[in-house]
KOLVEXSE-691478 format. One record per residue (C-alpha): residue in three letters; x, y, z. Coordinates in pm, whole numbers, padded with zeros to 5 digits, always signed. Layout:
alaXYZ...
This chain:
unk+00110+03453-01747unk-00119+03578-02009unk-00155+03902-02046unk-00513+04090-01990unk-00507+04155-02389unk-00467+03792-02510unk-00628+03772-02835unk-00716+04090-02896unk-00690+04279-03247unk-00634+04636-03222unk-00581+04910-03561unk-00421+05220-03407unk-00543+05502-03669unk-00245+05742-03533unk+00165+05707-03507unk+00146+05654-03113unk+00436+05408-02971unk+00343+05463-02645unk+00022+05323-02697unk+00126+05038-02887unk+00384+04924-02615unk+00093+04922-02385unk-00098+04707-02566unk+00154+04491-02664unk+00265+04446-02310unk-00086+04308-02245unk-00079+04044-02529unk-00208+04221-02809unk-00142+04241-03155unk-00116+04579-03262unk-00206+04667-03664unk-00042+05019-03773unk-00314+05209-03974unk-00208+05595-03912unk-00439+05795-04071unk-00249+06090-04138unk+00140+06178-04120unk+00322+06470-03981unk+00642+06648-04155unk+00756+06926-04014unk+00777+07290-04148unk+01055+07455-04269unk+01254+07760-04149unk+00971+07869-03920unk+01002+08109-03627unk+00768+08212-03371unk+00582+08496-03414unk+00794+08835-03294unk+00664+08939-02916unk+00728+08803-02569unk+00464+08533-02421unk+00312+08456-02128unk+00240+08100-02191unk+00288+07834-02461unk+00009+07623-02550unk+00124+07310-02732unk-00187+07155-02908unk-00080+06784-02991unk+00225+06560-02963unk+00358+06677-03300unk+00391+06996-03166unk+00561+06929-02904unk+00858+06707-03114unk+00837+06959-03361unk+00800+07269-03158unk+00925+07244-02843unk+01321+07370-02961unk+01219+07605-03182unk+01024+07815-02933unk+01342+07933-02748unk+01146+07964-02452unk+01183+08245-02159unk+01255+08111-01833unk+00882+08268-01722unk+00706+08159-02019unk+00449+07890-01857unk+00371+07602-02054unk+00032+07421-02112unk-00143+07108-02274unk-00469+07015-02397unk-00445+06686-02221unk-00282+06380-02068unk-00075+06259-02389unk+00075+06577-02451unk+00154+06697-02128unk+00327+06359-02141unk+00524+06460-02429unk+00629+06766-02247unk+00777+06634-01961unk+00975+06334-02156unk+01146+06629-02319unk+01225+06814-02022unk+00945+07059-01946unk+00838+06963-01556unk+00582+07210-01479unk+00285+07199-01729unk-00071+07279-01701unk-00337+07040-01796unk-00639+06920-01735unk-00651+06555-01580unk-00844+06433-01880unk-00804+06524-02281unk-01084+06751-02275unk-00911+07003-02514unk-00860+07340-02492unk-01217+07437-02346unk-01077+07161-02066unk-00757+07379-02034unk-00944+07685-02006unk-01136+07564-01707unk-00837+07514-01476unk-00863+07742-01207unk-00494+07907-01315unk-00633+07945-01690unk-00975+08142-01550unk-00859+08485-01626unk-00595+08487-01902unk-00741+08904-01987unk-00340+09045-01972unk-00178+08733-02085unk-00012+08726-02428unk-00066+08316-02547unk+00137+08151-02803unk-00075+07857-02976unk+00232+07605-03101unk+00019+07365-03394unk-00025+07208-03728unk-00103+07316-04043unk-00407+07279-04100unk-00488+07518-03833unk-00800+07445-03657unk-00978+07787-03669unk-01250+07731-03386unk-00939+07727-03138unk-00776+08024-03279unk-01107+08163-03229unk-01133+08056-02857unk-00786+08122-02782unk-00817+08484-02899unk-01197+08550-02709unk-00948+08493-02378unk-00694+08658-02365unk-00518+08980-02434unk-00276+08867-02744unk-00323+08547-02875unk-00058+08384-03153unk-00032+08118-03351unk+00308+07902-03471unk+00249+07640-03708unk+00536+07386-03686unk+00446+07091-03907unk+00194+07013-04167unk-00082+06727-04102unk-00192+06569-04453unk-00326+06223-04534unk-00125+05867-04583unk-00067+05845-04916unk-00038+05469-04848unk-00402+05486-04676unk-00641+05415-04964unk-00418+05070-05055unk-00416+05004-04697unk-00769+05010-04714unk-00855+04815-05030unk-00668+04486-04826unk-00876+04592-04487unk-01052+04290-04376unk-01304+04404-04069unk-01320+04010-03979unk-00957+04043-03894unk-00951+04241-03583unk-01161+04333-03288unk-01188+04681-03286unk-01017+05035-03419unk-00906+05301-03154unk-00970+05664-03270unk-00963+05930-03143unk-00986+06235-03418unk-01292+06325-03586unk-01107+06419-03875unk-00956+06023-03853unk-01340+05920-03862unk-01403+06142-04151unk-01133+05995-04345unk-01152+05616-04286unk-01539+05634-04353unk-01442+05738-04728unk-01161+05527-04733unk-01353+05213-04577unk-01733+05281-04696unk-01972+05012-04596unk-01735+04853-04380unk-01715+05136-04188unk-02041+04945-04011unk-01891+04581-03976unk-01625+04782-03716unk-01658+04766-03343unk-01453+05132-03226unk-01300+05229-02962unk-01313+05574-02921unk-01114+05925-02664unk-01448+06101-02637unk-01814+06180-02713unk-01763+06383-02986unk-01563+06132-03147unk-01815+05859-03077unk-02072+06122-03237unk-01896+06150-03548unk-01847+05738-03561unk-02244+05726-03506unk-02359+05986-03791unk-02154+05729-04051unk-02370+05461-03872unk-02069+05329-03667unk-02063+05134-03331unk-01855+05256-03075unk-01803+04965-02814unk-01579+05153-02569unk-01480+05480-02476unk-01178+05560-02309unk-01151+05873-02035unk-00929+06082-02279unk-00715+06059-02602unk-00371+05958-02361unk-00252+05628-02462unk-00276+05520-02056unk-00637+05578-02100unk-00691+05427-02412unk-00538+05130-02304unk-00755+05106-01993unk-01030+05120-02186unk-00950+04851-02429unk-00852+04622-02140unk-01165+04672-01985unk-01363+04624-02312unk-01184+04341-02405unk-01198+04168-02045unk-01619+04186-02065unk-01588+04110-02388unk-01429+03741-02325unk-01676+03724-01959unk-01931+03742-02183unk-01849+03450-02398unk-01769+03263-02128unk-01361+03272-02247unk-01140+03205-01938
């Protein structure tokens, strides 16, 4: 039996093999077109001091993090969202706190455990670059708030080839779901950029696809490759009502 995918062209802009498996299960094809690559750090230790709670901020910092934290048996642990949270427990970690949807860490914040975090000493496991507005959030919350970069996030230096060859007539739609991924593939893809249905994790990522004069056809509940895939399922199913494709 076909799957609910049949047809469909999807470019996944980030190394995600969960995701891909999920759409491939469905019948599509699946173009890799990651956007940026993670290595990981050297010799890096956490920062000296005990911790309340972990906060891991992606799936690279998770696989590239997780072992070197040497974590305390009461040192809580805690995701932006879904996909990491994910990553967590695949490695072992069974309680985690996050927030149903990828909401980031203003979602996190807003559990009712994460409300008052005034005595807690947080541990921010990242990437380098760091992203300074949640340093800056992290540290209006709580008592002692660190930071333990683990790998280093830079560009594919195979991206702006990649993009010479990119034909927009030869798939459906992109899935996204970084504004820093938007920022990148609208230098590396200029006018085409337009000619690109996207399917996007959020509305600030569909904000930053509309300022470069983008059209987002789809957006999925959160970043999490289940949701992702929902959403392009969904999309693709109206899609092919619509043209009257059985």
């Amino acid at each position: 039996m076909p799957g609910r995918l049949e047809g469909a062209r999807f470019v996944l802009t980030r190394s995600d093999v969960g995701l891909g498996d999920r759409l491939r299960r469905e019948g599509a094809r699946v173009i890799e077109f990651p956007v940026f690559i993670h290595e990981p750090l050297g010799a890096v230790t956490p920062p000296p001091g005990s911790w309340d709670l972990a906060i891991f901020s992606s799936p690279a910092a998770v696989i590239y993090g997780l072992e070197r934290l040497h974590r305390a048996p009461t040192m809580r642990v805690a995701a932006p969202g879904p996909g990491t949270a994910d990553c967590l427990r695949e490695r072992g970690v069974d309680s985690v706190l996050a927030p149903s949807t990828g909401s980031g860490l203003k979602g996190l914040f807003q559990l009712p455990q994460m409300l008052d975090l005034a005595d807690w000493r947080v541990l921010l496991v990242c990437g380098r670059p760091i992203v300074r507005r949640s340093v800056t959030l992290l540290r209006g919350r709580v008592a002692q708030g660190g930071v333990f970069p683990v790998y280093r996030r830079r560009v594919n230096p195979d991206l702006a080839r990649a993009g010479r060859d990119f034909e927009p007539d030869a798939v459906d739609a992109i899935m996204v779901s970084s504004t820093g991924v938007v920022r990148v593939l609208g230098l590396v893809l200029g006018a085409r950029f337009r000619a690109i249905p996207w399917l996007v994790s959020s509305v600030r990522v569909a904000r930053a696809v509309s300022r470069l004069d983008g059209k987002c056809v789809a957006m999925a509940a959160d970043a999490g490759g289940a949701a992702m895939a929902r959403a392009a399922i969904e999309w693709w199913q109206k899609k092919r009502a619509n043209y009257g494709i059985e």
